[in-house]
N, C-alpha and C positions, 0 to 999 in steps of 0.2 A: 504494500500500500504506500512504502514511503519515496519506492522508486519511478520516480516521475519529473521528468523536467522541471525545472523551478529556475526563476529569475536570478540575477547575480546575487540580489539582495534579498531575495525570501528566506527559504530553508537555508542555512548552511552549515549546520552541525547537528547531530541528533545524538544524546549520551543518553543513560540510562538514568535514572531520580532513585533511589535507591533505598531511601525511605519510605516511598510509594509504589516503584517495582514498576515506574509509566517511562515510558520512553518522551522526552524531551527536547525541545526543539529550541533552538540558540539564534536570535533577534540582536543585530547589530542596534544598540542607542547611539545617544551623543556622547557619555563618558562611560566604555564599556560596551555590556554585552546582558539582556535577561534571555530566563530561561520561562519557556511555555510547555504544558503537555502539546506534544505532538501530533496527538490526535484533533486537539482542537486548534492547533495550527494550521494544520491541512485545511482543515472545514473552512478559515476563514480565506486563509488563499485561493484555493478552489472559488471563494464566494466574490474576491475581488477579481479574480480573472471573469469570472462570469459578468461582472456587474462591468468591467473595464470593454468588453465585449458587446453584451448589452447595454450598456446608460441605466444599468437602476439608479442611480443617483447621477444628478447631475451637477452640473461645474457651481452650482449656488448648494450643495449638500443635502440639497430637498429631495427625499424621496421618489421615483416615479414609479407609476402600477408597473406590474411584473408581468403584463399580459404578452404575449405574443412576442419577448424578448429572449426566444430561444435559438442558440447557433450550433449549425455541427460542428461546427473548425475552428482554433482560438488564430486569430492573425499574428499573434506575438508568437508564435511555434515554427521553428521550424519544419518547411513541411516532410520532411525526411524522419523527423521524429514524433513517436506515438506518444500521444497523451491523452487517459484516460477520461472520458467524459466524465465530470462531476457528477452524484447525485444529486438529483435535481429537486427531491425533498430536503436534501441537506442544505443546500443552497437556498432554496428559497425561507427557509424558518432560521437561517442565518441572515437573510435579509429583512426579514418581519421582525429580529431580533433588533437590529439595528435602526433600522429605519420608522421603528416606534415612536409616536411621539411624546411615552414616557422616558424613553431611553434618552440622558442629557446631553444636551450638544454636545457639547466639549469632548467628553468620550468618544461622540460619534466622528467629529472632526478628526480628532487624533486617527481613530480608525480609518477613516477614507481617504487621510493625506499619506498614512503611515504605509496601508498596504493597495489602498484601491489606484490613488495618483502616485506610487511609490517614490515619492519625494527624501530627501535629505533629512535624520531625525534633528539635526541643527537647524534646518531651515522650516519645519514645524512648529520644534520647540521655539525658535525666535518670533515666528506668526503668530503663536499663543500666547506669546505672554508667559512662557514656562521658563524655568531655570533649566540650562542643559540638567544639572544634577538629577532633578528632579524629573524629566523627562521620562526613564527608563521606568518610574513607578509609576506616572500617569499612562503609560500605554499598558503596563501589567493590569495596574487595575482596570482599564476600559477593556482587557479584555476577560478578564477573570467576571463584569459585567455581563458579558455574551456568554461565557458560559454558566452564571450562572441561570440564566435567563432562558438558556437554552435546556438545562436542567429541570426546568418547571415546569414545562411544557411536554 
């Protein structure tokens, strides 16, 4: 599941969490490096390729309907290389997760700058108003938000 294309800046380390027995996934910040379960790394990747693909969000961070936003082929793929179609439940209630209008901006921003426009976490954090320091635990926590979000459902 974890062998699949990925951008220069998505996945790039996966170790094992040892306390928890989950395999984990290694997010370049601004000073350093966090660590994600890699399961739900995947799901959000997957959700920003799809949405980078489709437009579920658009360039103002506003949600659009999920209708008829389905592609077979990602443009950012090499076409000589196989990449497995997302699930398309998994995707989509990763999008209903996010694009909630309980779920709070600022998280949400983080999220769509961090993986969907995959921007710079310096030039993020400098757009937000975040201290680089602090950077690395606003995107943990917006995304430990997804899943927990994702968990309740």
């Amino acid at each position: 599941m974890l062998e699949r294309q990925t951008t220069r800046r998505e996945v790039q380390a996966v170790q094992t969490n040892f306390d928890y027995g989950e395999a984990m996934t290694e997010i370049n910040v601004v000073y350093g490096k966090i660590f994600v379960p890699a399961e739900l790394a995947i799901k959000i990747f997957d959700w920003a390729r799809w949405v980078r693909v489709n437009k579920g969000l658009d360039s103002h961070g506003r949600c659009a309907s999920a209708e008829g936003r389905y592609v077979s082929t990602y443009p950012d793929v090499d076409s000589n290389t196989y990449v497995a179609q997302p699930d398309l439940r998994v995707v989509l209630a990763v999008e209903r997760t996010v694009c909630n209008p309980m779920f709070p901006a600022k998280p949400r921003e983080i999220i769509r700058r961090q993986f969907v426009g995959r921007a710079e976490p310096k030039d993020i954090a400098r757009e937000l108003g975040i201290h680089g320091h602090q950077y690395g635990d606003e995107l943990k926590r917006s995304i430990v938000m997804i899943k927990n979000r994702l968990t309740m459902h």
